[in-house]
C-alpha positions in Angstrom: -0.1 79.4 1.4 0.9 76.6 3.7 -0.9 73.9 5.2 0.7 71.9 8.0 -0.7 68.4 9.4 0.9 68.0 12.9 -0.1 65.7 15.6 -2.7 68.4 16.8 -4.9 69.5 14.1 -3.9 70.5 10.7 -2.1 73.9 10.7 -1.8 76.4 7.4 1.0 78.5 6.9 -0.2 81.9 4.9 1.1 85.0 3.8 -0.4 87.5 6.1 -2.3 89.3 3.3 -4.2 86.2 2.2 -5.0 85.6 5.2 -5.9 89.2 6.4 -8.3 89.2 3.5 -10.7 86.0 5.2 -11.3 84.5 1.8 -10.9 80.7 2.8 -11.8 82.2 6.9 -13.8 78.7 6.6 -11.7 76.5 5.4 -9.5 77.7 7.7 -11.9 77.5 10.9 -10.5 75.5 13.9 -6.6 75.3 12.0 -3.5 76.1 14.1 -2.1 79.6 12.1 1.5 80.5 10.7 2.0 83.3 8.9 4.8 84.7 7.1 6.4 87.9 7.6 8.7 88.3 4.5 8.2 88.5 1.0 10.7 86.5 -1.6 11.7 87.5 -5.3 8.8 86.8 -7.9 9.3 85.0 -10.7 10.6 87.9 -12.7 12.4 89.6 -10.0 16.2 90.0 -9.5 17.8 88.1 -6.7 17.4 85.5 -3.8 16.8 87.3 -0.6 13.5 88.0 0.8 12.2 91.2 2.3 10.5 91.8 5.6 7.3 93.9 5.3 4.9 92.6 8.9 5.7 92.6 12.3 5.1 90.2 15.3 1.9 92.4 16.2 -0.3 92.0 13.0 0.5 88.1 13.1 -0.9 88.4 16.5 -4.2 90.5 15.7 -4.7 88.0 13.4 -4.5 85.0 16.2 -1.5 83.5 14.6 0.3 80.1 16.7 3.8 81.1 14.7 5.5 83.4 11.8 7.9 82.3 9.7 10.6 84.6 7.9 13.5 83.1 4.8 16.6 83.6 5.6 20.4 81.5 4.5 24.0 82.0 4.8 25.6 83.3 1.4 26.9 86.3 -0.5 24.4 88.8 -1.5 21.9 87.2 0.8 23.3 86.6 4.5 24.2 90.6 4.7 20.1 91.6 4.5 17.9 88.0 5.7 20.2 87.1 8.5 20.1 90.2 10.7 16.2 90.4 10.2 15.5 87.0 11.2 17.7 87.9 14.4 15.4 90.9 14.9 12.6 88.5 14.3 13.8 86.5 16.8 14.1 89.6 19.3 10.8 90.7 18.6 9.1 87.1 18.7 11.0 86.3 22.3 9.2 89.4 23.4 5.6 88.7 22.2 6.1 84.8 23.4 5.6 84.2 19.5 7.0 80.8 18.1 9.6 81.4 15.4 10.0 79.0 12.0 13.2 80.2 10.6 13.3 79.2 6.3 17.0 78.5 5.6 18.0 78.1 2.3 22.3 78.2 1.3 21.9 81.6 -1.2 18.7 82.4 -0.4 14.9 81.9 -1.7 15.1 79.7 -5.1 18.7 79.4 -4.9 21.0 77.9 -7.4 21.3 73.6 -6.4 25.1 73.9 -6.5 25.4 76.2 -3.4 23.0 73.4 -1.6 25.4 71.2 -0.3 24.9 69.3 2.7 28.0 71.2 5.0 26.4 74.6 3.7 22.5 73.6 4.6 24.5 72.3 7.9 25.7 75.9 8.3 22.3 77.9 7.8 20.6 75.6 10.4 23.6 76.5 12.4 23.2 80.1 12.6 19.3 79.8 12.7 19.0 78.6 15.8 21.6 80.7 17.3 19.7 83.4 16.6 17.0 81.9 18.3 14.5 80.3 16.2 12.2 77.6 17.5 12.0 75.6 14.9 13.8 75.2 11.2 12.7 74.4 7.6 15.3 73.5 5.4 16.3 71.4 1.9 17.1 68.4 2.4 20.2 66.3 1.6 21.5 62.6 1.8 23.3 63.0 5.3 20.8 65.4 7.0 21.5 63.6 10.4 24.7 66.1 10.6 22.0 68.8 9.7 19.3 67.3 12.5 22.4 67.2 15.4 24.1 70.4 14.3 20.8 72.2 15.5 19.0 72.4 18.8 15.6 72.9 17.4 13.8 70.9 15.1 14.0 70.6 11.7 11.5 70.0 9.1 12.2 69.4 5.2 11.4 72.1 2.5 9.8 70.3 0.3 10.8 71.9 -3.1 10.4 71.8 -6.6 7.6 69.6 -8.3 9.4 66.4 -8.5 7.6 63.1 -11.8 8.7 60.6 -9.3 6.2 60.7 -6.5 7.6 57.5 -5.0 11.3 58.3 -5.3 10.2 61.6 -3.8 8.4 59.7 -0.8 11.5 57.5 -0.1 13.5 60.7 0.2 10.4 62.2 2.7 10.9 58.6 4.7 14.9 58.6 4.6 14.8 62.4 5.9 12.4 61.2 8.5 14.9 58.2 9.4 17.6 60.7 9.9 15.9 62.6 12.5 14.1 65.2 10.9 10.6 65.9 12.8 8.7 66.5 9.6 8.5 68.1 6.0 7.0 71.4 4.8 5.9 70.8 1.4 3.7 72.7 -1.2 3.8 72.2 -5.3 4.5 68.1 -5.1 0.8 68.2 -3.1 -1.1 70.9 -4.7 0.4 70.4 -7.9 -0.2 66.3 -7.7 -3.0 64.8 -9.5 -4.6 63.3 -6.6 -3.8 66.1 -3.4 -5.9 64.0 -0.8 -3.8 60.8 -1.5 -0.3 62.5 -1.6 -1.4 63.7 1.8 -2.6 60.6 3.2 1.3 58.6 2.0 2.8 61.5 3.8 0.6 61.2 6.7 1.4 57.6 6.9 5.4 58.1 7.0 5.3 60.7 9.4 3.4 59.9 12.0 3.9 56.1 10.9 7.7 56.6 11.1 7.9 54.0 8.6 6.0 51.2 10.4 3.6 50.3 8.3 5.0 48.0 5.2 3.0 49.1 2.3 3.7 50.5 -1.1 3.5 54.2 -1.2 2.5 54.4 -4.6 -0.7 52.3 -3.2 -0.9 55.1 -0.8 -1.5 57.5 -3.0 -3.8 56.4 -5.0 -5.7 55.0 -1.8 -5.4 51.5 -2.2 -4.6 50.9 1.3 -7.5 51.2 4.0 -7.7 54.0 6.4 -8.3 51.2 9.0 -4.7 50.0 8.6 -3.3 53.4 8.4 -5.2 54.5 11.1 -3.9 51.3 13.2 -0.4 52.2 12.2 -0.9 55.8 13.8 -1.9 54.8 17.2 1.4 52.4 17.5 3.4 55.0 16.5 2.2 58.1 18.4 4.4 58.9 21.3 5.8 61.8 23.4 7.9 62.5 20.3 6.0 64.9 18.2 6.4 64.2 14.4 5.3 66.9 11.9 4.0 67.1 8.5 3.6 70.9 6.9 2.3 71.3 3.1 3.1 74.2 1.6 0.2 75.3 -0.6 
């Protein structure tokens, strides 16, 4: 599950079973929808490429704003994820669906070594030729060549669980810098000891955009008023849309 804060409300990003089952239909109330079409390797699984199983029409039954499929350029991967997020892409352009395309250099879970910065360049590359709307993708020191290689925007993938929340954040702020327009990110919010406050820091340096001068680990741990943040939004909100998704 995925939960996405973006200028309009908060919007969730679910696999389309979870959702189709309605367990959390009330936490979900009033949330902008993406679902996800594909499912990756589990942990005892073989491999790094992710399989199709929904279509475009079951997202839509279930009043989804976007679907997201994995995809990335790479032997044993590129030959099965690429052409279906292209007939994703088909399918979505047909149903006037919005399309998230998940690149990753050697698929879902890859291994670091194949992640290099001309490689993540490359699987943003091909993504939005094939006509996605908008990109989530690893970040890397440099990721301004990713942001103007592509024509649609990119958020961060936010990754593994990380011990250094504020080294993490500095890396959320630097991507940010470098033009992304937001992060998707999952285990280093869920997985944090205090959710709510590792949502609030991220808040603040997206839709900030690093205006406000305040320590992040104060942030998180919420020793900084909401008034100030709150202050720091309104100057920063503009015609430019920054996003935050957490991956849950």
């Amino acid at each position: 599950m995925q939960v996405g804060i973006f200028a309009k409300p908060i919007t969730v990003n679910l696999d389309l079973v979870v959702f189709n089952e309605l367990r959390f239909a009330k936490e979900l109330s009033g949330l902008g929808l993406i679902l996800r079409l594909d499912l990756s390797p589990t942990m005892i699984g073989k491999g790094h490429d992710s399989t199709v199983v929904y279509g475009i029409e079951e997202a839509l039954q279930l009043g989804a704003d976007a679907v997201i499929v994995n995809a990335g350029p790479g032997v044993g991967v590129e030959e099965k994820t690429l052409p279906a997020l292209a007939l994703a892409a088909a399918e979505c352009d047909r149903w006037g669906m919005p399309l998230i395309g998940e690149m990753s250099p050697g698929g879902f879970d890859s291994d670091p070594a194949i992640r290099t910065l001309e490689n993540i360049k490359l699987g943003a590359r091909i993504a939005c030729e094939l006509g996605v709307d908008m990109i989530k993708t690893i970040y890397h020191p440099g990721y301004q060549e990713v942001v103007e290689a592509s024509f649609v925007p990119i958020v961060v993938l936010g990754g593994a669980k990380t011990p250094d929340e504020v080294k993490y954040l500095e890396s959320i702020k630097q991507a940010i810098d470098e033009g992304a327009s937001g992060v998707a990110i999952g285990r280093n919010i869920w997985g944090h000891d205090n959710p709510r406050g590792m949502t609030r820091a991220l808040w603040t340096i997206i839709h900030g955009n690093g205006s406000l001068m305040v320590d992040l680990s104060g942030l998180i741990n919420e020793q900084v008023p909401f008034e100030k943040i709150e202050e720091g939004f309104k100057r920063a909100m503009s015609p430019k849309t920054y996003r935050v998704v957490v991956n849950i």
